[in-house]
N, C-alpha and C positions, 0 to 999 in steps of 0.2 A: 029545580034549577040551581037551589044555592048547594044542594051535596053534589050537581056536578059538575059549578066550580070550583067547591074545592079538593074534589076529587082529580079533574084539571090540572088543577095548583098544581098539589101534593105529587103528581108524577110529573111535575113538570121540575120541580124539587128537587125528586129522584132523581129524573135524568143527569141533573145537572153535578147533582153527588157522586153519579160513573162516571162520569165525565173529571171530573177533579181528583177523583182516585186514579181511576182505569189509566187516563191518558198517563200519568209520569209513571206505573208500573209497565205497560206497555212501552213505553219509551225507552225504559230502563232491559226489559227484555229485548226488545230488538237493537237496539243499540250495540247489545253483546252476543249478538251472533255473528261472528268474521265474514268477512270477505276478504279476497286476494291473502291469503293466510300463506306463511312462510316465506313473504317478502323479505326483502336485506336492503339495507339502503348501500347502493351502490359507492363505490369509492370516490367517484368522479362522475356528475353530471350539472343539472341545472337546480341552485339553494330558490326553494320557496318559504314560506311563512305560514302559517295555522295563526289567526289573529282573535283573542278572542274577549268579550268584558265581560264574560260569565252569563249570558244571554244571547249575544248574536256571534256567530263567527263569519270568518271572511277568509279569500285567498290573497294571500302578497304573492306579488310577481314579479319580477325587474321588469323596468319598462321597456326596456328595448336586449334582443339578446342576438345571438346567429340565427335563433329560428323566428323567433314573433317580438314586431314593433306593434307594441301596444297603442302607438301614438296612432295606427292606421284604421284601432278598434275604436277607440275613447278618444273623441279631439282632446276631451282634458286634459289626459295624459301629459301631451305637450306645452301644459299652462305652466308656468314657473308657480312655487308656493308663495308665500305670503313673506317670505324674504329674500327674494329676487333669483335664489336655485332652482334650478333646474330637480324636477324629482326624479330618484333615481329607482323609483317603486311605485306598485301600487296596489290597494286592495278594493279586490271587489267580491262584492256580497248582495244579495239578495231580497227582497221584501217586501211588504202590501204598498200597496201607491198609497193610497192615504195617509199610512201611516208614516211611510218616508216624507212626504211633499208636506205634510201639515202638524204633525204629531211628535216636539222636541223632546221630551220626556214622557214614561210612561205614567206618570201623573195626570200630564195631558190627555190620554185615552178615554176617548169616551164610551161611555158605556154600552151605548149604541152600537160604537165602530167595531169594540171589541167580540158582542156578539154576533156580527154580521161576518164577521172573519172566521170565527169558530162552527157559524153555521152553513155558512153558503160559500166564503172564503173570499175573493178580492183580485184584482187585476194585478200582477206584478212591476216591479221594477230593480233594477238592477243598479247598485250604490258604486260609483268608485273613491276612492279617496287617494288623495297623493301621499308619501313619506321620501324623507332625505335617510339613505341608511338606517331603514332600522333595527336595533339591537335586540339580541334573541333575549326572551326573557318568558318566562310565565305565561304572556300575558301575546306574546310574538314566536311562534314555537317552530324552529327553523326545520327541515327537509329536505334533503337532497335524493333528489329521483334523478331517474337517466333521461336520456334527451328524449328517449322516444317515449317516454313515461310523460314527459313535458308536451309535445304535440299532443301526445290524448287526451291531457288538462288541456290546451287550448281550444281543440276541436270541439270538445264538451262544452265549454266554456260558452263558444263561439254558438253552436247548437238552440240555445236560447235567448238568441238574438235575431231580430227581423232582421233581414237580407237587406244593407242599406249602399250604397254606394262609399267608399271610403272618403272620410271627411265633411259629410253629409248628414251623421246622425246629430239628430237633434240635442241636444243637453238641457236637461230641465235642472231646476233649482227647488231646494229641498230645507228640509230643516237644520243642515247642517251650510253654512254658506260656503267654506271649502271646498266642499265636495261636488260631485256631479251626479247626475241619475240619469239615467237611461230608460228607454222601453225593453222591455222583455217579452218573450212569449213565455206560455203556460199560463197556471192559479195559483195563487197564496192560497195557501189553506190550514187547517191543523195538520195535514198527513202531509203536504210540502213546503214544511218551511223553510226560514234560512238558513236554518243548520241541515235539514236533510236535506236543501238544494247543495250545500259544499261539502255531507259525504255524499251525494251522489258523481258530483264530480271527482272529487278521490277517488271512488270507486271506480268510475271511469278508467281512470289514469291506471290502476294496479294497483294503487296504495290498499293497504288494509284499514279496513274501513266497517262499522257498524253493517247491519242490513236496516233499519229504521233509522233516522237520526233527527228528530223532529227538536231536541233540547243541546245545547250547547256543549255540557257535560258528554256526553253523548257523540260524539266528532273529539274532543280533544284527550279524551281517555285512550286513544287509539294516537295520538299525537303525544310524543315525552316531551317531560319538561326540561329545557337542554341543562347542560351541568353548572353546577353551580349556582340555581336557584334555586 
């Protein structure tokens, strides 16, 4: 019994050793296989954002434009920020419910939640967050697609969202009080995270885009960093 647990152990050890190598080599391979390859950024369409803290990325949007008022997706949209403007953006991004709704820093993570995410994976939810103009930077990686490159970001978008009546979905509160969260469809999981949910959505649209993008790196390599930073 005791050679086999720790025979047990020791390939449960293993496992977990592929798994911390494997995944960010595999991440890094498919990250770098294109899609939508020999795109051009159009001279004139609709400026998005690539938003990213070197872990999660997310889409910026204008809030309202000639094709999609976001305000009729996200009631939040329409909240004024926390100095009485109106936002004129927003980003939304992707994530495990738990760890959005309870989990303020990765510190917080429990050890638990993290293996349960890596194994079985989690219910999603969908993060918005407001901005007043925000400035391309490193960190805000600006985009201009054409308009109908923009409806296919929306449609996508829109895709992994329960069917709610406008004005009606729910708004939940999260660890960021700012922001708003949503229910989403599909799994959190290691192979759909928040970054391969917004290259899947690039991909959507035409943009060129990894084929895996499970790590942040990974989405914004495919995004320049605009001039002058």
């Amino acid at each position: 019994m005791k050679q086999r647990i720790i025979h047990v152990s020791l390939s449960i050890v293993a496992m977990l050793a592929m798994v911390l190598v494997g995944y960010p080599v595999a991440a890094l391979v498919g990250s770098s296989i294109p899609q939508n390859a020999g795109w051009e950024e159009p001279a004139s369409g609709v400026e998005i954002l690539i938003e990213t803290n070197g872990t999660h990325t997310g889409i910026v949007v204008p809030v309202v434009n000639a094709q999609k008022d976001w305000r009729e997706t996200f009631p939040s949209a329409a909240h004024p920020l926390p100095g009485g403007e109106a936002p004129t953006h927003i980003a939304i991004g992707y994530g495990e419910r738990e760890v959005f709704l309870n989990v303020p820093t990765w510190g917080d993570l429990e050890a638990a939640t993290a293996l349960r995410i890596a194994t079985v994976g989690g219910d999603p939810l969908v993060r918005v967050s407001r901005y007043l103009r925000p400035a391309p930077s490193s960190n805000y990686r600006p985009l201009r697609i054409s308009e109908d490159q923009y409806a296919r970001l929306v449609a996508s978008i829109e895709e992994d969202l329960p069917v709610i009546a406008a004005g009606e979905r729910e708004i939940l509160t999260g660890t960021y009080a700012d922001d708003a969260y949503y229910e989403a469809l599909g799994e959190y999981s290691m192979g759909n995270t928040c970054n391969e949910w917004v290259g899947e959505r690039l991909t959507d649209a035409g943009i060129p885009m990894g084929f895996w993008t499970p790590l942040a790196g990974g989405v914004t390599k495919w995004i320049p960093v605009p001039e002058g930073e």
